[in-house]
N, C-alpha and C positions, 0 to 999 in steps of 0.2 A: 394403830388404826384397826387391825388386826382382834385386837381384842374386845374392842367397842363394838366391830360389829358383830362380834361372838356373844356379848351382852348382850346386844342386842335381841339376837337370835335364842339366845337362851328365856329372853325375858317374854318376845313371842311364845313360845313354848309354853314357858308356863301360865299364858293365858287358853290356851291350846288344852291345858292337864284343866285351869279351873272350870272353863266350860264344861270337861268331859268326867268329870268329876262321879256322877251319878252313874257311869259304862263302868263296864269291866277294870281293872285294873289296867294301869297305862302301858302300851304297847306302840312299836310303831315308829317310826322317824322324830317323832319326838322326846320317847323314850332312849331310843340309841345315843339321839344330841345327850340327852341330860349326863346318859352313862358315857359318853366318851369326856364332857367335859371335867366330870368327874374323874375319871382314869389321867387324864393328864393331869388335875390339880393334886392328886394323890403322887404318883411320880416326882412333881415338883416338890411337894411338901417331905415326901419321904427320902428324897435324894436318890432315888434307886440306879442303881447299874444297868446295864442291856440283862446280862443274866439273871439277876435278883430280879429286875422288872419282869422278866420272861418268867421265871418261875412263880414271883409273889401272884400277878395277874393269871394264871392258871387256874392256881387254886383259887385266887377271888371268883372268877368266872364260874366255875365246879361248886364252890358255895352259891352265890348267884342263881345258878340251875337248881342246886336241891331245894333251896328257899323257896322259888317258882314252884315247882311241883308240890311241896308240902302247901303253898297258900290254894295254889288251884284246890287239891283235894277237901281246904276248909271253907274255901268255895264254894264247891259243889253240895258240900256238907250242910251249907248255911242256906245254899239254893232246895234242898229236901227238902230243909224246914218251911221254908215260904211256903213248897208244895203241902207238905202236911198241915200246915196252918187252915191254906183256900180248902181243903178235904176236911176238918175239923174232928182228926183222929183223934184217938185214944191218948193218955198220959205214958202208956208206955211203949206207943209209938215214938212220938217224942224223946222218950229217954233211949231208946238204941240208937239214935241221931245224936243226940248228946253227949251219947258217950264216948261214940266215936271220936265224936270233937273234941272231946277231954281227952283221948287217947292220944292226937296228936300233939299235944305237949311235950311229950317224951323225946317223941325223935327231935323236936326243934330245936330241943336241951340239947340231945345229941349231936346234932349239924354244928352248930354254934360253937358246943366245945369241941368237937376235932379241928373245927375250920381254924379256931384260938390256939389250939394245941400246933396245926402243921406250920400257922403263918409263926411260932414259936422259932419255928425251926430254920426260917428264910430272913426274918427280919431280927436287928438286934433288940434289946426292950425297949431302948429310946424308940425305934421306929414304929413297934409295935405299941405304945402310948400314944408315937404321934399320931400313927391312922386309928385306934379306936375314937381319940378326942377329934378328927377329923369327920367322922364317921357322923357321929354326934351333932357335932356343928353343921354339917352338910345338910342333914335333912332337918334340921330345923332353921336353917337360913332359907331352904328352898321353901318348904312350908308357911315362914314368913314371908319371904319374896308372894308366897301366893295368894296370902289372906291381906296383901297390900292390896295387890293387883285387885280383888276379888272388890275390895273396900273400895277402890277408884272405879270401876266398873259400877257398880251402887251407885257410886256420885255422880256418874255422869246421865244418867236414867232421869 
């Protein structure tokens, strides 16, 4: 029962995420729901111990955060250019914004492999296969949960 209405709950939400689609990135009580459901499906799927769980989920959260702040800043990045677009600057206005943006490829690369590199070091390979394939499937089952949702919403108009 328990779980049904956690479905439930979740399936609200992401009607919640396709409405808000065009806002900022998702934030919020709905975002929490989605990340706590996922932190326990991860858990389950990875078999994790209190300590391994304790430490794997650290470093998840610590990646997590850096990820947020590199997307914020190609946010903001991407919010310049709207502004430089409605001003109808120069071409190499433009391209200092752009480069910027290209610049932050580098670190993502970087986030990405130490995060691979530390969870090396917590999980065995089998686990660490199991959460990248998990990872994977997660957001694109949620992504298809959404573009269902989004399709039955259409239908009912």
């Amino acid at each position: 029962m328990n779980r049904l209405l956690f479905l439930i709950s979740l399936t609200t939400l992401c009607v919640i995420i396709v409405s808000a689609q065009d806002q900022l990135p998702m934030r919020g009580p709905a975002a929490e729901r989605i990340e706590q459901f996922k932190k326990i499906q991860l858990m389950e799927k990875l078999q994790l111990d209190e300590t391994t769980s304790i430490r794997f989920f650290a470093r998840y959260n610590s990646h997590q955060e850096d990820l947020r702040k590199l997307n914020q800043k190609r946010n903001e990045l991407i919010d310049e250019l709207q502004v430089l677009r409605r001003r109808n600057v120069s071409d190499a206005e433009y391209k200092k914004v752009l480069s910027e943006l290209r610049d932050l490829a580098d670190p993502a690369i970087e986030i990405r492999q130490k995060y691979f590199d530390d969870l090396g070091s917590i999980l065995t390979p089998k686990q660490l296969a199991e959460y990248l394939i998990f990872e994977r499937n997660f957001i694109q089952n949620l992504r298809e949960i959404m573009r269902e949702m989004q399709r039955d919403r259409r239908g009912r108009r």
